[in-house]
N, C-alpha and C positions, 0 to 999 in steps of 0.2 A: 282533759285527757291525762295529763302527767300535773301531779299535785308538786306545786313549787317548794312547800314545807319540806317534803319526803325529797327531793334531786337537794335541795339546803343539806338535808342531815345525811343522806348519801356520799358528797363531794365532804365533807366535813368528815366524817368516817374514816373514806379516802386517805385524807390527811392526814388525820391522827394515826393509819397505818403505816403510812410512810415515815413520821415522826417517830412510831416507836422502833419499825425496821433500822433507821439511821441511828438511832441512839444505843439498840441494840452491837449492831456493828461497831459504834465507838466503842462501846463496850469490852468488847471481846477483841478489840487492837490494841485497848489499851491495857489490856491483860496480859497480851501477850510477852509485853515491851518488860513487864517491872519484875525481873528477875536480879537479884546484883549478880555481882562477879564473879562473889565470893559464894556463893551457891550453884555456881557453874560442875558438873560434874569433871571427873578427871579425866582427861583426854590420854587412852593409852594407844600404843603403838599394834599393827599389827603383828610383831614378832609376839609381843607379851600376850595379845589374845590367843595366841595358837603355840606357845610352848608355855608350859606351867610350869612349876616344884610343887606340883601339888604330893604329897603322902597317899592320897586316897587312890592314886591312879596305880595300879598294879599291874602285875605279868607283863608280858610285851614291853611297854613303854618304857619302865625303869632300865632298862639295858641299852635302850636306843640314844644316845646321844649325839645332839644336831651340830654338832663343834666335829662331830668324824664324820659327816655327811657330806656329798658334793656331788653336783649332777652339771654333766654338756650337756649342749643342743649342735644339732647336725644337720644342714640342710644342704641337700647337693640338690643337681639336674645336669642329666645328662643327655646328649640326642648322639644315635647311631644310625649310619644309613648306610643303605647295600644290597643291590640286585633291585635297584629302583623304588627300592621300601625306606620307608625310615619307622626310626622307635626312639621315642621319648620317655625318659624315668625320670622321677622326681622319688627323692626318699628325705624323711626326718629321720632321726638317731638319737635317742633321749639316753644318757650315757648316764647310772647313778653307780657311785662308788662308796664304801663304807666301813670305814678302819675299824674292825672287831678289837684287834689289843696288837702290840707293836709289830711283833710277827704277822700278822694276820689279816686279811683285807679281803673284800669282796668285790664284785663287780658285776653289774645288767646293763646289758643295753636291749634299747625296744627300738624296733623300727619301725614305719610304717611307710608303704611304696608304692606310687602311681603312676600309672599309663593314661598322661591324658587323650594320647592318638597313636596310630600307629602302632601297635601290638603284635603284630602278625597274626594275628588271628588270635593271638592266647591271652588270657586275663593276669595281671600284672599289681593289681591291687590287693593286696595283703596287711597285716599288721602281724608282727612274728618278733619273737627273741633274735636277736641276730650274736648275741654272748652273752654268756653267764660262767664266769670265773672264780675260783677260789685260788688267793695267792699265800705262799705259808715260807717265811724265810725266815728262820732262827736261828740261823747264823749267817755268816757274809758268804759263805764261798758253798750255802746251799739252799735252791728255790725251789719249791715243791709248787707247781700250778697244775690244775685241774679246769678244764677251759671248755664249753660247748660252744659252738661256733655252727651257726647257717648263714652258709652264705647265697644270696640271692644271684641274680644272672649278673653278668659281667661284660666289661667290655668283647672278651671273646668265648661268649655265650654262657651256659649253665655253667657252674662253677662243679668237675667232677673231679676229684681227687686220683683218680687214675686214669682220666685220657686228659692230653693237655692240651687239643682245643673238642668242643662238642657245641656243634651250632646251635639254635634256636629251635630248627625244628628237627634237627635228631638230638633226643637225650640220652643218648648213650647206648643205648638196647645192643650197644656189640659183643 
């Protein structure tokens, strides 16, 4: 039924594939290993990958300089309860600041604000400018600011500029 030559040259076969799989794999470990030292590429920094002096980068970039950059982080949470309700806010406040020339300086902050429970019924999750400021002082005893401000709800409700409190669910409409 089964020719004993041919299961011989079969298992044999076998062998010599597995012989050259393994020799292959030494192969290719031992390749890997034989680099020197001295052919090691240059290990640079993240700062150096992502600001350059390169000449060829124009408009924008060449005015921007990361030595007058600087940005907070802001993470509050707060919980309010009352009339058997509560309300939970959670906000970040990404604060970047940016000295144009010595008079002169900028400012944004971005917020983003959540209501994980408790709402009163109203949705609470937004992402918004909460300031952007222009400050201008070229001399000591004068400061020029220009300032947009939203302000989100507050401990004693909507923040309105002309009534000094407005609950949650009257906005003001008087």
């Amino acid at each position: 039924m089964y020719n004993i030559n041919e299961l011989k040259k079969g298992q044999a076969m076998k062998k010599l594939n597995i012989i050259v799989v393994l020799l292959l794999s030494l192969a290719v470990t031992i390749q890997s290993y034989s680099q020197y030292k001295s052919q090691r590429p240059e290990q640079t920094s993240v700062a150096q990958s992502l600001v350059r002096n390169t000449p060829n980068i124009g408009g924008l970039l060449n005015w921007f300089n990361p030595e007058n950059f600087r940005m907070n982080h802001n993470f509050s949470m707060q919980y309010m309860s009352g009339g058997g309700m509560g309300l939970s806010l959670a906000s970040y406040t990404n604060s970047m600041f940016y000295q144009v020339s010595d008079p002169l300086n900028v400012r944004l902050d971005v917020s983003l604000m959540g209501s994980p429970f408790g709402s009163y019924g109203m949705n609470f999750n937004k992402l918004f400018i909460s300031r952007a400021e222009i400050n201008y002082q070229p001399w000591q005893n004068f400061h020029l600011q220009l300032q947009y401000r939203q302000l989100p709800i507050s401990n004693y409700g909507y923040y309105m500029p002309y009534h000094w409190y407005t609950a949650p669910t009257n906005l003001g409409d008087e």
